[in-house]
C-alpha positions in Angstrom: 0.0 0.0 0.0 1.4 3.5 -1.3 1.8 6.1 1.2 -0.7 8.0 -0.2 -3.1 5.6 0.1 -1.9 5.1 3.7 -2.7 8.4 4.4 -5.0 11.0 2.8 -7.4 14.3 4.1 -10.1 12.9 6.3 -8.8 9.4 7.1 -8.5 8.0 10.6 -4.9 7.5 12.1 -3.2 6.5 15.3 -0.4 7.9 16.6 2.2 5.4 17.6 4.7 7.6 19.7 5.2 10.5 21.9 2.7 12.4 24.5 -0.1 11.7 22.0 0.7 7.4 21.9 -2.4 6.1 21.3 -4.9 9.3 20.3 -7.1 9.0 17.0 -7.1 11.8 14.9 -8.5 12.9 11.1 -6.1 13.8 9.0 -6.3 17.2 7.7 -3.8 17.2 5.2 -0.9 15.5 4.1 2.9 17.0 2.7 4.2 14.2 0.4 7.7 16.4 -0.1 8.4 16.8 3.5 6.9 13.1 5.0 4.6 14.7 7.3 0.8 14.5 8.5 -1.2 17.0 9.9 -3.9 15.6 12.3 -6.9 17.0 14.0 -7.0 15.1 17.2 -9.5 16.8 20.0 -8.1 17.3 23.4 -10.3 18.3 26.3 -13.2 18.6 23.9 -11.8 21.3 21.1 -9.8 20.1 17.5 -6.5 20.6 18.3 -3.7 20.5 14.4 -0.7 18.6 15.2 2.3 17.7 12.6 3.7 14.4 12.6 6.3 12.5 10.6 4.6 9.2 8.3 7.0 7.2 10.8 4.8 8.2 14.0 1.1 7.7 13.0 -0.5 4.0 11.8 -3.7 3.9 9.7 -6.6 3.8 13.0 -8.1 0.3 13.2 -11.2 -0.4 11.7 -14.5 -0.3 13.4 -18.1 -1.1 13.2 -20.4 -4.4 12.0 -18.5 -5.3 9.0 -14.9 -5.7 10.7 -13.8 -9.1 10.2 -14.0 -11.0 13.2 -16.5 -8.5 15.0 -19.4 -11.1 16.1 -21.7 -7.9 17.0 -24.7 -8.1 14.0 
């Protein structure tokens, strides 16, 4: 999978490092040139734009009924 379909403008991502380890955020854009992501992620209730590298955020696990392996129906 090519990095931008890894990561495009509204898609889900973790982070994987740093004071934000584990927060889910929509990406608001993405700078091929430069190998960084900039991600909405909402702390204490407000969007808050953060810049990371492609090496610190993960596409964000799938939800919902039609994950495989969900039971849920």
């Amino acid at each position: 999978m090519s990095r931008e379909e890894e990561f495009s403008a509204g898609g889900k991502v973790q982070i994987k490092a740093g004071p934000f380890q584990n927060f889910t955020g929509t990406i608001a854009s993405v700078d091929q040139h430069r190998d960084l992501v900039n991600v909405k992620i909402d702390i204490f209730g407000r969007p808050a734009p953060l810049e990371f590298n492609f090496s610190e955020v993960a596409p964000a696990p799938k939800t919902g009924k039609n994950r495989p392996g969900n039971l849920s129906q």
